[in-house]
N, C-alpha and C positions, 0 to 999 in steps of 0.2 A: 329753769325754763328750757332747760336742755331738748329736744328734740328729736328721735331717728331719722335716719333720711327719708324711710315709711310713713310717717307722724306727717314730717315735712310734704309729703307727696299727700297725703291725704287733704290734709288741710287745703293745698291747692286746690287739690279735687272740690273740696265744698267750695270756696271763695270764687274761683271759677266760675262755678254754678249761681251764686249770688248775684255776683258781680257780670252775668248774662256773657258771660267769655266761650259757651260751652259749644260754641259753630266753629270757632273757630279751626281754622284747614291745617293739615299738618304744613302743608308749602308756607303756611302764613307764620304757624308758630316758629319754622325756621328762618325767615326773613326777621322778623324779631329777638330770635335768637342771637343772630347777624350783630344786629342793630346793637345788642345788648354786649355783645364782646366788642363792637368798635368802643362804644362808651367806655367799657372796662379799660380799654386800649390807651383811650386818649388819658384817662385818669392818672394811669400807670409813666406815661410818657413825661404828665404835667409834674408827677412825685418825682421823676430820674430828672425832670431838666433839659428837656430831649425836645429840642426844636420845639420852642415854647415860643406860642403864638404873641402879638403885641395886647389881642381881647381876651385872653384868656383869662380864666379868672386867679385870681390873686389869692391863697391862703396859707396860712401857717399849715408846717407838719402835723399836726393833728386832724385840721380840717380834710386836708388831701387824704388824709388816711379814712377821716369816716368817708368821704366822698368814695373812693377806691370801694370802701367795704359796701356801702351803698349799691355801685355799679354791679357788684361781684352779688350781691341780692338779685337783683333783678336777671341778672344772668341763670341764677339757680330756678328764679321761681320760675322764669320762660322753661330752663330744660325739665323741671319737671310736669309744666303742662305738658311739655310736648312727649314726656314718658306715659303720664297719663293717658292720652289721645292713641298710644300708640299697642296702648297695654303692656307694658314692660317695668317691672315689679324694679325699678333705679337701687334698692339697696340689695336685693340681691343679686342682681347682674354684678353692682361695685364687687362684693363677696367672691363671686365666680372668678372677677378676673383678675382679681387681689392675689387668688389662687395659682393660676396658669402664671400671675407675673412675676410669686413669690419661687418659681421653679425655675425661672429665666436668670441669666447669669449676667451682672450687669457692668458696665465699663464704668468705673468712677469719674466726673469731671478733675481735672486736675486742678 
C-alpha cells in the first residue's frame, strides 16, 4: 500500500472534497498546520520524558510511538491540503530541492 507523495496529495485532493474541506483559507490551513506540529511536539516531548505533565496520558513505548506517528499523519495530510490549495506539485518541489541540497556541503553533528 505504499504510496507517492503525488498518490498522497491526490487522495487529499478527493477526501477534501468529500469531506466538504474544500473553502477552506490558506491563513486557516496554516493555523492547523500549527496546531498539528504543536500535537506532534507534545508527543515527541511525552516519548523523550521532557517535562511530563501530572494528566498526561500514560502509555507504553509502543503506544507513544503510534501516537507520535498518528500526530506526524495529520501533520502531512494538513501540509498537503495546504500544497494543494496553493498549487505546488509537494513531490516535485521535495525532488528540486533534494537537488540544490544534494550540492550543498554539509557539517556533520558530532
Amino acid at each position: 500500500m505504499n504510496k507517492t507523495v503525488g498518490e498522497l496529495q491526490e487522495y487529499i485532493r478527493k477526501v477534501n472534497l468529500e469531506r466538504g474541506f474544500e473553502g477552506t483559507t490558506v491563513p486557516e490551513l496554516f493555523v492547523y498546520l500549527m496546531e498539528e506540529l504543536g500535537e506532534m511536539a507534545k508527543e515527541t516531548r511525552r516519548i523523550r520524558k521532557m517535562h511530563v505533565e501530572s494528566n498526561d496520558k500514560v502509555l507504553d513505548d509502543e503506544a507513544q510511538k503510534v501516537e507520535l506517528g498518528h500526530e506526524m499523519a495529520d501533520t502531512l495530510n494538513v501540509l498537503l491540503a495546504l500544497a494543494n490549495r496553493v498549487d505546488i506539485d509537494l513531490e516535485k518541489s521535495f525532488w528540486e530541492k533534494e537537488e540544490i541540497n544534494n550540492k550543498r556541503t554539509w557539517g556533520k553533528k558530532n
